[in-house]
C-alpha positions as CSV (number, residue, x, y, z in Angstrom):
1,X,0.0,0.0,0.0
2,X,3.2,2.7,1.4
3,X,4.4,1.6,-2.7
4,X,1.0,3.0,-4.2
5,X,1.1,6.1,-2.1
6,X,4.9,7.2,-3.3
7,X,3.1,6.5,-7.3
8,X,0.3,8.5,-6.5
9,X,2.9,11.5,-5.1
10,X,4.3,11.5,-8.3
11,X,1.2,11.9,-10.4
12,X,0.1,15.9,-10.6
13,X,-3.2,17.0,-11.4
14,X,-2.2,18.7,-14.7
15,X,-0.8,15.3,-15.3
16,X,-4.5,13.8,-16.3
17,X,-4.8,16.9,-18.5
18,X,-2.4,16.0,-20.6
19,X,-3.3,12.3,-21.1
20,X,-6.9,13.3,-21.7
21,X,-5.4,16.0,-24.6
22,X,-2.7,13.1,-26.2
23,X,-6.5,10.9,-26.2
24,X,-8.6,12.6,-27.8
25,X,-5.3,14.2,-30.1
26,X,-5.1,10.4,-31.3
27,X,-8.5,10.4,-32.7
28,X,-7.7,13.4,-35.2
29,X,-6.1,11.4,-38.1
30,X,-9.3,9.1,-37.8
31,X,-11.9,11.8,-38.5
32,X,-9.7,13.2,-41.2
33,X,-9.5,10.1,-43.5
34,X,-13.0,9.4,-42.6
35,X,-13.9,12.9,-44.1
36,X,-11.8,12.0,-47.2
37,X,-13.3,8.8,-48.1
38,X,-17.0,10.4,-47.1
39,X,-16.8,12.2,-50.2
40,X,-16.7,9.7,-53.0
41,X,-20.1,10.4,-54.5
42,X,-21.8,7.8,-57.4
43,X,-19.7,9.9,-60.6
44,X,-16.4,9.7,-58.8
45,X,-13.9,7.3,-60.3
46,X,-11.4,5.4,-58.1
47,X,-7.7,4.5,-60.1
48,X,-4.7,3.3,-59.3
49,X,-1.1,5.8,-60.2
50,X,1.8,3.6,-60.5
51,X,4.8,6.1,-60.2
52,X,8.9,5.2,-60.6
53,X,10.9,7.5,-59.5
54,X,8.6,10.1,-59.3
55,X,7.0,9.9,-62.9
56,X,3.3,8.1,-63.5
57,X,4.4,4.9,-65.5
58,X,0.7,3.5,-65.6
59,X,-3.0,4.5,-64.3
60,X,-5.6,1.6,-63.6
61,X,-9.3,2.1,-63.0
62,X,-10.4,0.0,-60.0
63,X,-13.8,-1.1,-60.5
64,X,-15.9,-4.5,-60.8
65,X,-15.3,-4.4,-64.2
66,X,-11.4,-4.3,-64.3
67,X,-10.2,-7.8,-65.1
68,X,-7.6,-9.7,-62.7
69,X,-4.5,-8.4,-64.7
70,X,-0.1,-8.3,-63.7
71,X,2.0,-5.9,-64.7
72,X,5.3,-6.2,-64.4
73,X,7.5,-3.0,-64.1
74,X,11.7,-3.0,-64.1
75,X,12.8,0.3,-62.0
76,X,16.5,-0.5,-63.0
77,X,18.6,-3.2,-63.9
78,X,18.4,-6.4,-61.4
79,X,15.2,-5.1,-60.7
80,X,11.5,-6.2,-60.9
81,X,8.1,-5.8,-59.4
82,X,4.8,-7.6,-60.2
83,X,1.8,-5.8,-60.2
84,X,-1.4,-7.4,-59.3
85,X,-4.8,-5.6,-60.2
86,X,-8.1,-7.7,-59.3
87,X,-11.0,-5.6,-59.5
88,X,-11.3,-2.8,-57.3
89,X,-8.1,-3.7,-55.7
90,X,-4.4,-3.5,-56.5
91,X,-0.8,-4.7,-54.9
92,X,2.0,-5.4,-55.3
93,X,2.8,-9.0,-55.2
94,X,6.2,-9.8,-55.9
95,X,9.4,-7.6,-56.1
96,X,13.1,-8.5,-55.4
97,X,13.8,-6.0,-52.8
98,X,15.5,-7.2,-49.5
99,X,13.0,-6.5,-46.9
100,X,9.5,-6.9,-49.0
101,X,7.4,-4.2,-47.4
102,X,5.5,-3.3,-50.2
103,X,4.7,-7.1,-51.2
104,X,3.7,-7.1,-47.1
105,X,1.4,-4.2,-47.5
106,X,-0.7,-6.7,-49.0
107,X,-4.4,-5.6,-51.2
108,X,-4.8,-1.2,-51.4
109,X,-8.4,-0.6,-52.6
110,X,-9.2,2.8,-50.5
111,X,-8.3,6.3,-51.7
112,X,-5.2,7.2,-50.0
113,X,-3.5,4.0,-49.6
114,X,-0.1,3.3,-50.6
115,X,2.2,0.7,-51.3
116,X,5.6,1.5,-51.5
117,X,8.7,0.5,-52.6
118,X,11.9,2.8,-51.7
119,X,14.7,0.6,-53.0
120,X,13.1,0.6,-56.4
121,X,11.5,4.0,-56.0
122,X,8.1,2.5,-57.0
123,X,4.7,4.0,-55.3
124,X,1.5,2.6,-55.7
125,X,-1.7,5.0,-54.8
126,X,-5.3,5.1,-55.2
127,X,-6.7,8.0,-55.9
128,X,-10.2,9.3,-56.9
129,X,-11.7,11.5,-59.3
130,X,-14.7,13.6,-59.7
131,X,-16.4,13.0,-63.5
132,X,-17.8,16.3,-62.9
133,X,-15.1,18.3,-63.1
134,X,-15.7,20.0,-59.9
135,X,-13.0,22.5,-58.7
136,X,-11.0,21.4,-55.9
137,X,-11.4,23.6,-52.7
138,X,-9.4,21.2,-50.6
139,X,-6.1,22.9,-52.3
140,X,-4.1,24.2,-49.8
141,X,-1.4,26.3,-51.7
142,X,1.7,27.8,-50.1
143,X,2.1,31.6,-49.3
């Protein structure tokens, strides 16, 4: 009990402040992706970007129509990766990189997601698109 009394002497009251703030802090990337995904409406289009080094090598729609397809992309010499698109999902599932963390990322299918692969310098991210041309007030541009 004497061991529970010297804890509780060093615990302050602006202690459980804080822990309440770094709680509820926590919960602020979940309401912002929930925001983003909340606005795919019926004429949006979701796709897949597959960049290399920074440029857009490829663009996949992902939809129930897109047929189970591999690409396979070579970033540099000794170097592969297999690109697996099944519908309305995408990975990538199989590259010769040492530690395989794209490969582990496993099926992307939500906008945002990404699958990347820094030895090769291969990203893979679904995006979506608004068929009605809408502007985009979500820019933020620098000052």
């Amino acid at each position: 009990m004497k061991k529970f009394k010297n804890q509780l002497e060093l615990v302050r009251p602006f202690d459980g402040v804080i822990v309440i703030l770094l709680l509820l802090g926590s919960f602020i990337p979940l309401i912002i992706f929930s925001q983003t995904t909340k606005d795919i409406g019926e004429n949006s289009t979701i796709y897949a970007v597959v960049m290399i080094d920074g440029e857009t090598v490829k663009e996949i729609e992902l939809s129930e129509n897109t047929p189970n397809e591999t690409f396979t992309f070579y970033p540099a010499d000794e170097q592969y990766n297999i690109i697996e698109v099944d519908g309305t999902k995408i990975r990538n599932k199989e590259d010769n990189s040492p530690d395989q963390i794209a490969v582990k990322t496993g099926w992307i299918s939500k906008p945002g997601e990404t699958a990347i692969c820094l030895p090769h310098k291969l990203i893979i991210e679904v995006k979506v698109t608004d068929s009605s041309n809408a502007p985009d007030d979500n820019v933020i541009l620098p000052l």
